[in-house]
N, C-alpha and C positions, 0 to 999 in steps of 0.2 A: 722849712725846718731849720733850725739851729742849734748849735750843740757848744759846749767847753769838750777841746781837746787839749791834748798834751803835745805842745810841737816847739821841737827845738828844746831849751831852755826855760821853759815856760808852755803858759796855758793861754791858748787863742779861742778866740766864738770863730767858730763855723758856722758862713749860712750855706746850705742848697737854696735854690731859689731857680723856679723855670721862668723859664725868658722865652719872647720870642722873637721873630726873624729880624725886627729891629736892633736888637741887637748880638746880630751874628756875628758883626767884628769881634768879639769879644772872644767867641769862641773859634773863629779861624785864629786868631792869635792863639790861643794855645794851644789849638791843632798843630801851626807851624810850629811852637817853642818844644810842643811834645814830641812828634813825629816825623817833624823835619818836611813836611808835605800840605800843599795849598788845599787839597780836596779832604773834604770831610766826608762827606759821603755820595754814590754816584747820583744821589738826587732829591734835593729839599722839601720837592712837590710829591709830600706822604700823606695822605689819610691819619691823624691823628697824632702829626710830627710831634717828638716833645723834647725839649731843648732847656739843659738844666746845669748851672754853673756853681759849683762851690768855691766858696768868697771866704778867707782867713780876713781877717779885720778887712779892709777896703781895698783888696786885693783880689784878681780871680785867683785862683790855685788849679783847678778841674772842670771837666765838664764832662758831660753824656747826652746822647743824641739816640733817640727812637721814634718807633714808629707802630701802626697797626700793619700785621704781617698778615694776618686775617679778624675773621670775625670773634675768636678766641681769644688768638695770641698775639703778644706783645713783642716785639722785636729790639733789643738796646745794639744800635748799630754801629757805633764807636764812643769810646770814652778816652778820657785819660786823665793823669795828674801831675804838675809837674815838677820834675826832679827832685826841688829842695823840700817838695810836702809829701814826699812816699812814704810810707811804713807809718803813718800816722792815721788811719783809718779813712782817709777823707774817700775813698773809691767806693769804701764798703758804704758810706754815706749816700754815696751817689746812688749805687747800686739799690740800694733801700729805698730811698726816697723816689726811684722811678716802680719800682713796685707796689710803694702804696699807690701811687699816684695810676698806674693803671689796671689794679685793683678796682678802685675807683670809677674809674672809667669802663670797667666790667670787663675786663680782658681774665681770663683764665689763667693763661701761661706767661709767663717770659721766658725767650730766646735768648742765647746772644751765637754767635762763631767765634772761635781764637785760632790763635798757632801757639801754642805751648813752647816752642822753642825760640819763636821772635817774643812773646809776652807770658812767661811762664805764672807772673801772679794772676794772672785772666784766672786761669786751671785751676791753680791753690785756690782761690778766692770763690772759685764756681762751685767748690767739692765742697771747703769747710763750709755753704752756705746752702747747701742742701739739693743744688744743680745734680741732674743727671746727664750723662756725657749717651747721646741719642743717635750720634753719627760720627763717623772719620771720613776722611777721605784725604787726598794728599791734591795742595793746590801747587801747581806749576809755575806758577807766576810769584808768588813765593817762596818757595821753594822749602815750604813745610806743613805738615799735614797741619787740616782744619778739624776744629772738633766745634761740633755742634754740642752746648748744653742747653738744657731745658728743666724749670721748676714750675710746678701746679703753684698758682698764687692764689 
């Protein structure tokens, strides 16, 4: 998918574009530049892993990381974007483009879990797009409740 957004100053092309495990450096690097932290997720070997990076001109900016969670649903098990490209849609791009994409692939639902208080656009961004919030619960290892949302795709 590609798009013109408004970033900065000016109007950039946006590609999403899913990649795979070949080029995973791509996306530990903005896992490290996002979240300060080497692990992406606790485990690459998924059933239907899908691995998807949004590119401002010849630059990564984003990426997102899922999986089949079952035979329905669709699981987006981290994303992010960084710093200088927020508030310019590219997450909700992300976000999009992993739902058609497993739409597609016959998945019913998508998932994700947040912490509303380490990542509060997760929440804004799950509500304005039509997510229902399906579970709470408070993780200790974080030290803030998790919310499960979930949307029929």
């Amino acid at each position: 998918m590609q798009t013109e957004l408004n970033i900065g100053a000016g109007s950039a092309t946006v590609r999403i574009e899913e990649v795979g495990l070949d080029s995973l450096s791509i996306i530990k690097d903005l896992n490290t530049a996002i979240f300060g932290e080497e692990r992406i997720i606790n485990s690459l070997e998924r059933d239907d892993l899908m691995l998807l990076v949004a590119w401002v001109g010849d630059e990564p900016a984003g990426f997102k990381v899922g999986y089949r969670e079952n035979r329905f649903s669709f699981y987006s098990a981290k994303g992010g974007v960084l710093h200088e490209y927020r508030g310019f849609g590219i997450a909700r791009l992300l976000l999009d483009e992993m739902v058609t994409l497993a739409r597609e692939r016959g998945f019913r639902r998508l998932a994700y879990d947040t912490f509303p208080n380490m990542h509060p656009g997760m929440t804004v961004m799950g509500l304005a797009e039509g997510f229902r919030v399906v579970k709470a619960d408070f993780n200790t290892v974080y030290r803030d409740f998790r919310l499960r949302f979930e949307k029929a795709i």
